[in-house]
N, C-alpha and C positions, 0 to 999 in steps of 0.2 A: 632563871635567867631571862634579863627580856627579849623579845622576840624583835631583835635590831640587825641591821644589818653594818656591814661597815666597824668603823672606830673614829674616838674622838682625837682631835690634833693637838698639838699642843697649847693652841689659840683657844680652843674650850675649856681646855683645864687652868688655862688663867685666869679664863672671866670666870668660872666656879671657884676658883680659889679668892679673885679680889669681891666676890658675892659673900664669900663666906667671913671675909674679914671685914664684911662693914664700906666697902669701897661704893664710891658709885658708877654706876655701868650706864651703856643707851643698849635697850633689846629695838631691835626691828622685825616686822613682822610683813612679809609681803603675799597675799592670794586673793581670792576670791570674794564672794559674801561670807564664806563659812569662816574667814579672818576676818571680817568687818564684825562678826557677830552679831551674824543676821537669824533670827528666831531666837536671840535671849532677848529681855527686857529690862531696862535699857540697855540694846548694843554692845556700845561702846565702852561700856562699864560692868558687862555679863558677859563677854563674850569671852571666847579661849583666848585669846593672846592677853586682854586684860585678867582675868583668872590670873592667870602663869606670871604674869607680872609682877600683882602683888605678892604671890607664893613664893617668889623669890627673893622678896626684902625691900624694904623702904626705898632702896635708894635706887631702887633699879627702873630709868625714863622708859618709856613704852614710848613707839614710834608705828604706830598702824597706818601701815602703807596697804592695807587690803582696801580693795574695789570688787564692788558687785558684778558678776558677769563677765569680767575679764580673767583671761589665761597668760600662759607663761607668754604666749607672741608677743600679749601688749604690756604685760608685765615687763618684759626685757628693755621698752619702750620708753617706762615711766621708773625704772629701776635708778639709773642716775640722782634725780631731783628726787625722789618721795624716800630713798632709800640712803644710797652713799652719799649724798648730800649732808645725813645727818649725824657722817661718822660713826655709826654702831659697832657695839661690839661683840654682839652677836646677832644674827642674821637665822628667822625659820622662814624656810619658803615651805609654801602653800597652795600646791596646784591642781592637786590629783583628779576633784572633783570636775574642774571647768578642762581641764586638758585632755577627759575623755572625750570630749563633741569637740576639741579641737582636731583640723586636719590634720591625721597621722604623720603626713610627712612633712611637717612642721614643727608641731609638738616636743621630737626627740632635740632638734636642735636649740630651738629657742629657751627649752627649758635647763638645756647644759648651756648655754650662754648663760643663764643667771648665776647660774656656779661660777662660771671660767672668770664672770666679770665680780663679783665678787671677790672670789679664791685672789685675783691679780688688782685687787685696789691697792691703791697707794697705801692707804693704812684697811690690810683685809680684816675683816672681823671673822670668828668662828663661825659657823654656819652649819646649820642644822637641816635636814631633809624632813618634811611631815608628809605621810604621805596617809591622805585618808579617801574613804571609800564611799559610796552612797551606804543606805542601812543594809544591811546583812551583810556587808563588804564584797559589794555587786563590784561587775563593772569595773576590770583591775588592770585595765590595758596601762592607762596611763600610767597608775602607784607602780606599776613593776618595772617599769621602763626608768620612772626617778629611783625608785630603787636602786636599780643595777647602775645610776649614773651615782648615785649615793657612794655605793661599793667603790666605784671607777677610783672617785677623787679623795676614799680616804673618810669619808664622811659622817659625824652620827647619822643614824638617821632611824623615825620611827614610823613601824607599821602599823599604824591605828587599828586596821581591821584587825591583824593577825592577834594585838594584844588584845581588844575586845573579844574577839572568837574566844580566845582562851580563857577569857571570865565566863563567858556565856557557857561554855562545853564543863568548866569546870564548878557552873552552877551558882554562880557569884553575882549574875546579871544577865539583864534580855535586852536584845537590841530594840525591842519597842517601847523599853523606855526611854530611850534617847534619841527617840523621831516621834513627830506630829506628821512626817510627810516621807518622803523616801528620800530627795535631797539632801537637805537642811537637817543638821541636829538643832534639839530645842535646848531649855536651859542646862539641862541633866546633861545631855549629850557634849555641851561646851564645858560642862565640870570635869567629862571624863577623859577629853580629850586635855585640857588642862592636868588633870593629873597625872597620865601617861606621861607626856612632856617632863614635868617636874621629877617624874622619874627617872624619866630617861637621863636628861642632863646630873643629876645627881648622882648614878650608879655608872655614868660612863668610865669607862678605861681608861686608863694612857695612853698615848701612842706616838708614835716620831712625828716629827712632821717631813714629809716628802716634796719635792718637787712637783708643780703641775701637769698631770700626764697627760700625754697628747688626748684630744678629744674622741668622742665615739660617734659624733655624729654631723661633724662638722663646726666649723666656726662663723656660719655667716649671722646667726643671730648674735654674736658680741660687736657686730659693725652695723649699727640702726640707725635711721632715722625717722624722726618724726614729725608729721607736718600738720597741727590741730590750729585752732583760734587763729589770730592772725598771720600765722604763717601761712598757714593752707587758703593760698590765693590764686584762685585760676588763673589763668593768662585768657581765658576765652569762655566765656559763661553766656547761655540764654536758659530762661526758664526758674533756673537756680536763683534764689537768695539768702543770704544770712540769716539763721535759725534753725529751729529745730531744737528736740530737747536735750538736756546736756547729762553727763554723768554725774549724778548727786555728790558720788564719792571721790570721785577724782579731784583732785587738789588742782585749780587754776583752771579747770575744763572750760572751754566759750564753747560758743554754739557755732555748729558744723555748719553744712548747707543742707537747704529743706527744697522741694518744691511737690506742686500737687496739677503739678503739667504736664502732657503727655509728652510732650514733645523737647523734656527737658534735657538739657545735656548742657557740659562742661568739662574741663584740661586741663591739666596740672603737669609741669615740671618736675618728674620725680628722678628717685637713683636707685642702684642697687640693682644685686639680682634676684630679689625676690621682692615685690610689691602685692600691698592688701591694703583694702579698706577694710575700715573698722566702723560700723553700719549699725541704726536702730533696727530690732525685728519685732514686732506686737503682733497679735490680732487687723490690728488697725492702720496696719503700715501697708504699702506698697514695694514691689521687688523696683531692684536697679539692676543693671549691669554694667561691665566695665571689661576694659580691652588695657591694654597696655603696646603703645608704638601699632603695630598693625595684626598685632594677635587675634587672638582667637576673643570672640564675647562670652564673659561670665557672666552667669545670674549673681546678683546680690540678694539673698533670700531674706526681705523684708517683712513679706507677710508671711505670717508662722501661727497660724490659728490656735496653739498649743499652748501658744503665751497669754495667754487670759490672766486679764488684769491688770498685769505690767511690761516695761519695757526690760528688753534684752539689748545685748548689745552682742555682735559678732566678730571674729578678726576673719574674712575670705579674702583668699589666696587669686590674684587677677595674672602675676605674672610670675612663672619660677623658673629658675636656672636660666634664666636670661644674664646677656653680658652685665657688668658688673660696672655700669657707667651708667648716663643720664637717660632716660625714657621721657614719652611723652603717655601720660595717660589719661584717657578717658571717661567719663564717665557720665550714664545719661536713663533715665527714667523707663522701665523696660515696657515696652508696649504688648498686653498680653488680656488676659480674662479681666484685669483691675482696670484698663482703660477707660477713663471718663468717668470712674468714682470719686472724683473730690481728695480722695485717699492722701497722708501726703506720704513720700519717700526721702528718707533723710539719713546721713552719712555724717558722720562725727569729727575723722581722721583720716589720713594715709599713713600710713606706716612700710619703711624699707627696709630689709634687712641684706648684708653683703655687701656692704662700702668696704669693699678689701684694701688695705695700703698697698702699694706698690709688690712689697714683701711678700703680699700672701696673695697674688693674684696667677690663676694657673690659665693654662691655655688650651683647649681641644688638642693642641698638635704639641708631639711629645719631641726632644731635639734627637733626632737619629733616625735614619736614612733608610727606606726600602728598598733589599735587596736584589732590584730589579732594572732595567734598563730606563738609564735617564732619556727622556724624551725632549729633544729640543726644543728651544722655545720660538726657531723659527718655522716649526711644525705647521704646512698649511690647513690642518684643521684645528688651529687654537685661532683665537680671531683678537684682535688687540686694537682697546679704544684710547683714543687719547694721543698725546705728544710724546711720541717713545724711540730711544735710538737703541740703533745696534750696537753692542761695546762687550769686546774682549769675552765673545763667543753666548753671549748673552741679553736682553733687554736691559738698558738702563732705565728704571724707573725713577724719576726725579717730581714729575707734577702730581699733587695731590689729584685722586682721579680717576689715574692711571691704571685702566681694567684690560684683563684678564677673562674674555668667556671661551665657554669649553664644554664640549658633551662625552661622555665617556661610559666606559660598562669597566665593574669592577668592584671588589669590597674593601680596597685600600686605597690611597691617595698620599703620597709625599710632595713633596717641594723643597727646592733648592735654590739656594740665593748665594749672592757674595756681596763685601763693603769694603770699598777703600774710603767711605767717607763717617765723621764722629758720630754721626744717629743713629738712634734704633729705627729703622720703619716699621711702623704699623700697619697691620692690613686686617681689611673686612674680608673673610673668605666664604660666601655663601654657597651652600653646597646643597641643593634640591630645593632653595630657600629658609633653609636654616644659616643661621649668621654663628660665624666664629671668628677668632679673634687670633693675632701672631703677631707676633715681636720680631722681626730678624733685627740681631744684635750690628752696630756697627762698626767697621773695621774686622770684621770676620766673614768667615764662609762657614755656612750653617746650614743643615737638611732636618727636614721635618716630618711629621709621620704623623698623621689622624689617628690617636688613640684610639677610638671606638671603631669597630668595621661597619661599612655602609653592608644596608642588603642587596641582597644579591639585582641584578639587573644595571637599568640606563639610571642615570644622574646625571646635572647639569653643575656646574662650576661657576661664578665668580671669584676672583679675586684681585680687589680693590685697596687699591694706598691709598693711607688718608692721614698718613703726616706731610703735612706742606715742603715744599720743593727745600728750601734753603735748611733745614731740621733736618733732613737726612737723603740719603740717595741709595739706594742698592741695586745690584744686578741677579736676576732671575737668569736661572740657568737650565731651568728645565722643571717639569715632573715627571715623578714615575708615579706607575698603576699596577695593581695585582696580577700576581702572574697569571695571564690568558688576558691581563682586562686590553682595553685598547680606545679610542681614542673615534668617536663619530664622525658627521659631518658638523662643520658647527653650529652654535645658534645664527638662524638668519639678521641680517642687520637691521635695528632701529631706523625707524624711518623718516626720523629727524635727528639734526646735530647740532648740539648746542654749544657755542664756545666761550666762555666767559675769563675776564683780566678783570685782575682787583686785586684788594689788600686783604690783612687779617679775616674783613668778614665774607668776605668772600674763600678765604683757604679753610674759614670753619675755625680759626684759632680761640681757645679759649670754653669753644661752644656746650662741653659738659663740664666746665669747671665748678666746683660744689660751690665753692664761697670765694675769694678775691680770683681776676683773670692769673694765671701763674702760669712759666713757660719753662719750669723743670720736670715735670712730669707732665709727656705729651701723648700718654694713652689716651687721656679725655678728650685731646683734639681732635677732633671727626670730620675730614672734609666730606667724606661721605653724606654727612649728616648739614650741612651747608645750604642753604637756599637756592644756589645752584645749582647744584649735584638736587635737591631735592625737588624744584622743581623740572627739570629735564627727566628723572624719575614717574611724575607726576605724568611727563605730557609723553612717556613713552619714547624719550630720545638719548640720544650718545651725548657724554657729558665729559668735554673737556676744560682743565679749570690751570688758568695760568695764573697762581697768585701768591705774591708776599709780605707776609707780616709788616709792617712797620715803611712797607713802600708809598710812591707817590708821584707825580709828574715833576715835582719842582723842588720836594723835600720828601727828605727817608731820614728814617731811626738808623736804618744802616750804611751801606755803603753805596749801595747801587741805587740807580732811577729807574721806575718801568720802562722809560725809550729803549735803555741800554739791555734789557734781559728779555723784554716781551715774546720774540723771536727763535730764544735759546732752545735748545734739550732741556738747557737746566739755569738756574737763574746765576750767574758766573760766565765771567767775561770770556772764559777760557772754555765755554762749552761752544760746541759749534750751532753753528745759524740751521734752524731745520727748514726744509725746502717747504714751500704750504703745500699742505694734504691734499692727494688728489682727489679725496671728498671734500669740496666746499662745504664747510658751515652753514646750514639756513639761517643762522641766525648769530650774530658775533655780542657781544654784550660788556660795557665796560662800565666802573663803578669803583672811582678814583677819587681822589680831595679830600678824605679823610686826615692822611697825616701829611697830604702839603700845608692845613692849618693847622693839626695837631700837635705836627713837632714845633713849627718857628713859633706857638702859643705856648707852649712850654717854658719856653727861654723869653715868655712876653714880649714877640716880633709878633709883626704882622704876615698874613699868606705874602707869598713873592707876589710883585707887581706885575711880573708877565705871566702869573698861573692860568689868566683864560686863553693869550696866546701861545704857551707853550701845553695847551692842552688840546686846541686846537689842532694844533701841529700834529700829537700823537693820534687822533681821530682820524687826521688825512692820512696817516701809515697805516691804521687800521683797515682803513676802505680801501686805499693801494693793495693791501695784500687781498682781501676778501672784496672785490670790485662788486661782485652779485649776492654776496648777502643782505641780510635784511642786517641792520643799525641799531642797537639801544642804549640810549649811553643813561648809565643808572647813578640817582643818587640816593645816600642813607643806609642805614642800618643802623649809626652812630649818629654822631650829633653833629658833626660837621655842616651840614648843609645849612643847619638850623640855627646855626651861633655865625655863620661866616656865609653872608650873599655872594660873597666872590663865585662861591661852587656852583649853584643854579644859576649865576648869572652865565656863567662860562657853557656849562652845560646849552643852559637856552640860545647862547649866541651861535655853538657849534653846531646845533640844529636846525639854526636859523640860515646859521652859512650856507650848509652844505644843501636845501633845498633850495635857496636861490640862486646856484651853481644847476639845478635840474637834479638831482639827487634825492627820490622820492620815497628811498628806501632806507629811513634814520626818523628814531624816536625815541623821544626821553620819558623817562620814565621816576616819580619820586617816590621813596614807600614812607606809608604812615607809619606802622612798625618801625622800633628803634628801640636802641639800649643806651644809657649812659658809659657803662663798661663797656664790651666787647658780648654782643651778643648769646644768649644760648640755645639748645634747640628750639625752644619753643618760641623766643621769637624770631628764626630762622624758619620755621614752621608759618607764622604768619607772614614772613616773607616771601614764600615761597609761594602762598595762595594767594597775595596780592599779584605776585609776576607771573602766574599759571592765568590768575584772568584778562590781565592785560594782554600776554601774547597770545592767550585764546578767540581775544575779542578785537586786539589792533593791528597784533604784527601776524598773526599765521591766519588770518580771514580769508 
């Protein structure tokens, strides 16, 4: 009996039955070099999956999707196009070898992702498990692990080693005949692995076909992305340029980014909760490293003196279990013992795994309530930024913004909310500076619970809305803490405050949207993450953000004007007028005219003829209420400015007014950054360091 694990589905014994009657079939074969068949001569025409091919019958297409040096990560990567793209119907994966130097806690998922996305294709093919060893059947982390995911799904699947072992033990064969090196089998070694296979598929079983069972190690490698050739386009680059060497065997591969500068670095636009570059490593390479949003620095381990002769290639892991939305990543030439060697340093790809659908995205906080004493949320030791009223024994939080700090001792942490209105709000809840993520549902009352226990001791609290005001509203109604915990004095206040009015780009709409702006699913909306919110972040100040989608001075997408809601709790007529904060704003900032031309350009009108006087107007209300702030009336992010004079004309005349009234505290300001759609973080990122040097340099001097 052979030494297999598992059983075949019904989907195998079809293609061995229409193999048998003369049918023609497509086999695909997806791994490493040892699928490319690398050490027979010629390759492609010696190696095991061609072997197995033609042992199978004339008619049977061979589709060699093997690449040298990659593993299941990137394999899951390039599985679509190299793989399902060409309808097979039957499927051997091939990873054992490269998945052992992949990072353990990667490997298990990414490699059951090739199953799951297989196993659920539109038309799935049979699928087969190889699982082979280095020589002597070293080295078995990986194979045992595809194994046991083999078993999981139902699978054939075969042990190379274990079958080899058992020629060898039974005197039939030595494992040095089928290695020249300890990796790579050579021709002999691709004949035996070709036979095993032919066996294997030929003596398989019956078996039912079952249902997909739930996974064993997660599901974020079946939601990838890839970013190589022209996609992989920084938003912000010095040093780096286009080049470097490419992957011989990868089908469409361009050339990544190269440079041989110390001082290189470049940012990419990425997703997911789990991000990696996929990296040259030689002898003659230099290290990189990389950061993801404000994380931690990875090494990129470039130079690897063990690769004599040729190039490798790497998948390392820069960000994991991060939220499950858009990042900004980094990445930039590491300065170490190679500095000033000529050396170059070069990166192929990014790759993401964890684009969760709506469906399958979970949260730190579980829905159900700690059985402990709710703490109210007019507690004088919780501390609250932004525009926030009191309502029905609770905080109404309506403006994107709207935080929450707090110090506490304890190992648990709830919260409690309620909604009469249709939104979910979202909130960023950072807890020692780790960021988490919540949903309060709207039109309910819902309590929540930190799944994991903090350790023991003090912790510090944020929690920040970051779906824009008119999208949703709820009211906080307290926390509770573990039994003994309790409640510090709070963080001391920020010593600047920053107040900003504007539209979409300003509330962050849109800002992690993957592909078109869409406003049905508004986890990806992050006011948080807004050029506002980011750079009052930046300069260490309190950041409150009055803005709505689709608004304007003189025209809106919706119903209301900024005159009529600027002032609110909440943007609705029916919300009351809030008295101005007995902290003055240093600094008030507005950044309007977007969709007084966007909308009446829609309907092919022109901006209203009194947009610079009734913009003016709104400027004089602004200073009325904020007499001793500092003034910046902002234009762009979008295109507005740039298609319609009206805007900066308006702009520069309110500027113009209001200091030949003696008014010496008002400045405009235009950003070069800009999106044709609706902005996302990363150019929200350069926005934010254009307006961080501006007020560094004109309005806070």
């Amino acid at each position: 009996m052979l030494p297999t694990l598992g059983h075949a589905d019904a989907r195998l014994q079809d293609v061995m039955k229409r193999i048998a009657a003369g049918e023609s079939i497509t086999l695909a074969t997806i791994g490493g070099s040892i699928t490319t068949g690398y050490a027979a001569h010629p390759p492609r025409e010696r190696g095991w999956a061609a072997l197995l091919a033609r042992s199978l019958g004339p008619k049977v297409k061979l589709v060699n999707a093997g690449v040298s040096g990659t593993d299941s990560a990137a394999g899951v990567q390039r599985l679509d196009k190299q793989v399902l793209d060409a309808a097979p119907d039957l499927v051997i994966v091939e990873f054992g070898v490269n998945d052992q130097w992949l990072d353990p806690s990667v490997r298990a998922s990414s490699y059951e992702a090739i199953l799951r996305k297989l196993l659920s294709a539109r038309k799935p093919p049979a699928v087969v498990v190889l699982g082979l060893t280095q020589q002597g059947n070293q080295a078995r982390d990986a194979v045992d692990l595809q194994l046991k995911l083999a078993a999981h799904y139902g699978l054939t699947s075969l042990d190379f080693g274990r079958w080899m072992q058992a020629r060898v033990d039974a005197g039939q064969d030595r494992w040095a005949a089928l290695y020249d090196e300890p990796v790579h089998p050579n021709a002999t070694g691709h004949q035996r692995i070709a036979l095993a296979l032919a066996e294997t598929l030929r003596s398989a079983a019956a078996g039912p076909t079952t249902p997909l069972p739930a996974p064993l190690f997660g599901r974020a490698h079946e939601f990838t992305r890839l970013l190589m050739g022209e996609t992989l386009k920084p938003y912000q680059s010095h040093g780096f340029e286009r080049g470097g060497e490419v992957h011989p065997e990868w089908t469409g591969q361009q050339p990544g980014w190269v440079s041989k500068a110390d001082d290189a670095e470049t940012s990419f636009l990425v997703y997911g909760s789990e991000i990696a570059v996929f990296h040259g490593e030689s002898e003659h390479y230099r290290n990189l490293e990389a950061r993801v949003d404000d994380g931690p620095w990875v090494t990129l381990r470039g130079q690897v003196p063990e690769r004599k002769g040729y190039l490798g290639w790497h998948y390392s892991v820069v960000g994991r279990d991060i939220e499950t939305t858009a990042h900004l990543l980094q990445v930039r030439v590491k300065r170490d013992e190679w500095a000033g060697s000529g050396r170059p340093a070069s990166f192929l790809a990014v790759m993401s795994a964890g684009l969760y659908p709506a469906a399958l995205r979970t949260s730190d906080f579980a829905r159900e309530a700690l059985p402990t004493r709710l703490i109210a949320p007019d507690d004088a030791k919780l501390r609250w930024v932004g525009r926030i009223a009191d309502s029905g024994g609770g905080k109404l939080l309506a403006w994107s913004g709207s935080e929450l700090r707090a110090r506490f001792t304890g190992t648990q942490l709830g919260l409690s909310f309620k909604s009469a209105h249709w939104g979910s709000s979202h909130f960023t809840i950072e807890i020692d500076g780790q960021r988490h993520w919540l949903a309060a549902p709207g039109n309910a009352a819902s309590d929540w619970k930190l799944r994991e226990p903090l350790p023991p001791g003090e912790h510090t609290l944020r929690l920040v809305k970051r779906t824009e005001a008119p999208m949703a509203e709820t009211v906080f109604l307290g926390l509770r803490l573990a039994e003994g915990g309790r409640l510090l004095d709070p963080p001391p206040a920020r010593p600047l405050k920053l107040e900003f009015y504007g539209d979409s780009i300003t509330a962050g709409a849109c800002n992690g949207d993957i592909a078109e702006d869409q406003y049905e699913d508004l986890y990806p909306h992050d006011g948080t993450r807004a050029y506002g919110a980011v750079t009052a972040e930046r300069l260490g100040a309190d950041y409150v953000g009055i803005a709505v989608s689709g608004i304007g001075v003189t025209a809106t997408w919706g119903e209301l004007l900024m005159p009529q809601i600027w002032n609110r709790y909440a943007p609705r007529l029916d919300a009351a007028v809030a008295p101005p904060d007995p902290r003055t704003p240093d600094v008030v900032l507005l950044n309007l005219g977007q969709n007084d031309h966007g909308f009446p350009a829609s309907k092919g009108q022109s901006i209203a003829a009194d947009f610079g006087d009734r913009y003016l107007t709104f400027v004089r209300q602004l200073r009325g209420r904020y007499p001793k702030a500092r003034l910046v009336l902002l234009m762009g992010g979008m295109s507005a400015p740039r298609e319609q004079p009206a805007i900066p004309h308006a702009v520069q005349r309110a500027v113009q007014t209001l200091r030949a009234e003696g008014d010496t505290q008002v400045w405009s300001y235009r950003f070069e950054a800009f999106a044709w759609a609706h902005p996302r973080i990363d150019v929200h990122a350069l926005m934010a360091d254009e307006l961080t040097r501006f007020l560094q340099t004109e309005v806070l001097k």
